[in-house]
N, C-alpha and C positions, 0 to 999 in steps of 0.2 A: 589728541584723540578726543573722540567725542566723549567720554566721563569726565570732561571740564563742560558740556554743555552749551558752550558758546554759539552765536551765530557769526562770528568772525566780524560784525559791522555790514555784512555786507547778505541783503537779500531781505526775504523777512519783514518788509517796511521799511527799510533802511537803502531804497533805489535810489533815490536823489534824495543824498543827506546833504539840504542845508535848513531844516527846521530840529528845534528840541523835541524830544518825545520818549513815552514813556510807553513801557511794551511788558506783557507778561508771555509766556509760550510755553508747551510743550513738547517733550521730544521721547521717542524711543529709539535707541541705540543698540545696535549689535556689530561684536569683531573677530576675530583672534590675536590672543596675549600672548607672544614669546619670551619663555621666562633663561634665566642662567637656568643651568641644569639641564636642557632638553624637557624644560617642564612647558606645556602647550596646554590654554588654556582658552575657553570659548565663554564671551563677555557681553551684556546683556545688560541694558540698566533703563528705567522710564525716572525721567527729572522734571520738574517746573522751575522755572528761570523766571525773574523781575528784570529788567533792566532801564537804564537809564540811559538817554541818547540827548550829546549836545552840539552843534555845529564847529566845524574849526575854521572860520577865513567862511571862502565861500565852496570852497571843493571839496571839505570837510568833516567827520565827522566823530567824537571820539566816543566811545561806548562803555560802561562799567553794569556788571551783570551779578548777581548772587540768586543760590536757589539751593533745594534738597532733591538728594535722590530719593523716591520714593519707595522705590524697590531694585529690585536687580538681581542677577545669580555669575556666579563666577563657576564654571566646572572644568575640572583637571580630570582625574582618574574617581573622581567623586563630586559630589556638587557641592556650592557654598552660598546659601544665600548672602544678600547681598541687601545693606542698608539699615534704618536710615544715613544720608549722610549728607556733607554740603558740598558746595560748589563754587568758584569764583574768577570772575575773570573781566580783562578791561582788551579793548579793540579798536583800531583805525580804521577807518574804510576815506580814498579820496575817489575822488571822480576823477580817470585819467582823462575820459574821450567824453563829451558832450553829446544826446542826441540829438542828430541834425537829419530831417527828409530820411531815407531809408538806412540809413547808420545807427546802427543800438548805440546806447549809451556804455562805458565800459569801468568799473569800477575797481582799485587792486584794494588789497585788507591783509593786517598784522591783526595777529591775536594773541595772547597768552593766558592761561589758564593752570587751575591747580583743583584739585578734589581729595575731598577724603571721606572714607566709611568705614563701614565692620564689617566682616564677613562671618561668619559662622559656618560649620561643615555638617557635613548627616553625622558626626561622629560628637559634635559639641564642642568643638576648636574654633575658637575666637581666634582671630587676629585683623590687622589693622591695613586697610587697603589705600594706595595715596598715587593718586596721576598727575603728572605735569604734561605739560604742552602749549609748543609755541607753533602756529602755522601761518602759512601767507597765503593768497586767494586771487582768483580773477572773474568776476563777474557781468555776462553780457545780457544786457537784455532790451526791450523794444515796448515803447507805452503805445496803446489803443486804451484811448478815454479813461478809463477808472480801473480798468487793466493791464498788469506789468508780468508778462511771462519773462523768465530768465534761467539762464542756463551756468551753474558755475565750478570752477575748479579749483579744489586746496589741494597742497601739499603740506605735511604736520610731522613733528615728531620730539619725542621727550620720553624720561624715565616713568614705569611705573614699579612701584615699592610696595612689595606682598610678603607676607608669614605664611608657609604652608608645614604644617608637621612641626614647628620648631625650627625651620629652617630660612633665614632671610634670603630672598629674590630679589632681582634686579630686573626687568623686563622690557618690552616696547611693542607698539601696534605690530600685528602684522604688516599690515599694511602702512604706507606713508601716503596716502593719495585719496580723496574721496570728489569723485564727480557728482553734481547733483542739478535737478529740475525745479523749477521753481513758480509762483504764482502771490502777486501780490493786489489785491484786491482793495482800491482807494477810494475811500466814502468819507472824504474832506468834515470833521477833524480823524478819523476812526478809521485803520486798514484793516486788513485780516490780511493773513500768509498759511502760505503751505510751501512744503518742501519734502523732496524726496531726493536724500544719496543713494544710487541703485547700484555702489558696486564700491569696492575699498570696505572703509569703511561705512559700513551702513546706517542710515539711520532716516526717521519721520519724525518732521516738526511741525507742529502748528500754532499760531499766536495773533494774538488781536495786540493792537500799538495803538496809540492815542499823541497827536501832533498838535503842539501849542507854540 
């Protein structure tokens, strides 16, 4: 899920990985939590991420990323703020398909991740919020000059591990799936990126990368 933060490897600057590069970005995030219990919970968090990108071969690429949540709200049957907290996570992305004449390039990506924060409630209950996730990805998209529009698809899923009332949760996305639009902007050494998942899991990224 997106409370690990990640960009999978793949999109974001990261369309034809066979250079090193270093990227900062941020993201806002929203879902639904299903917890044991019949507890339903609507999830919400804005993060900043650093990451680090190095080539693998030449179809390559491997990723390691850390960052904090800055804020966030977790609400059940009351609300829970939500942060600070950190973030962590490492990513593959290969080139399967080459772009050739009118053929996008097509890119697959492994990711795993892990988060933790605090929550607090309107009532002054602390406890301890903790996400995992593994997802995989498919990535299409087509270069015009300094512009890379792309289109891409993950599927995700992992525990997350909440205290509400005294009482330990076990939980997971609502969702397993986030489809998302994308746009990457290349001004040799320096990208920009945007991103928008418009359904799943929701979420807005933006981030500047630097390629050396």
């Amino acid at each position: 899920m997106t409370t690990c933060g990640g960009d999978d490897g793949a999109g974001h600057g990261s369309t034809h990985p066979t250079v090193a590069r270093v990227a900062v970005s941020y993201s806002y995030a929203q879902t639904v939590l299903s917890f044991s219990g019949d507890v339903r919970a609507t999830f919400a968090r804005h993060a900043v991420v650093v990451s680090g990108e190095a080539p693998v071969g030449t179809r390559g690429v491997a990723q390691l990323g850390a960052g904090g949540i800055a804020d966030g709200a977790l609400d059940t049957d009351e609300s829970h703020a939500m942060g600070p907290g950190w973030l962590f996570f490492g990513a593959y992305a290969h080139r399967l398909v080459d772009e050739r004449g009118a053929w996008p390039f097509v890119l697959g990506s492994v990711s795993a991740g892990a988060s933790v924060a605090r929550t607090v409630s309107t009532r002054g209950e602390s406890a301890h919020f903790t996400a995992y996730d593994v997802r995989g990805g498919l990535t299409l998209g087509k270069t015009w000059g300094p512009v890379t529009p792309y289109v891409a698809g993950r599927l995700f899923g992992g525990p997350v591990l909440w205290t509400q009332r005294g009482q330990s949760l076990t939980g997971s996305d609502k969702f397993h799936y986030q489809p998302a639009v994308g746009l990457v902007l290349s001004l040799a050494p320096v990208d920009l990126s945007v991103e928008w998942a418009f359904a799943g899991e929701r979420a807005v990224t933006a981030g500047a990368g630097v390629a050396f």
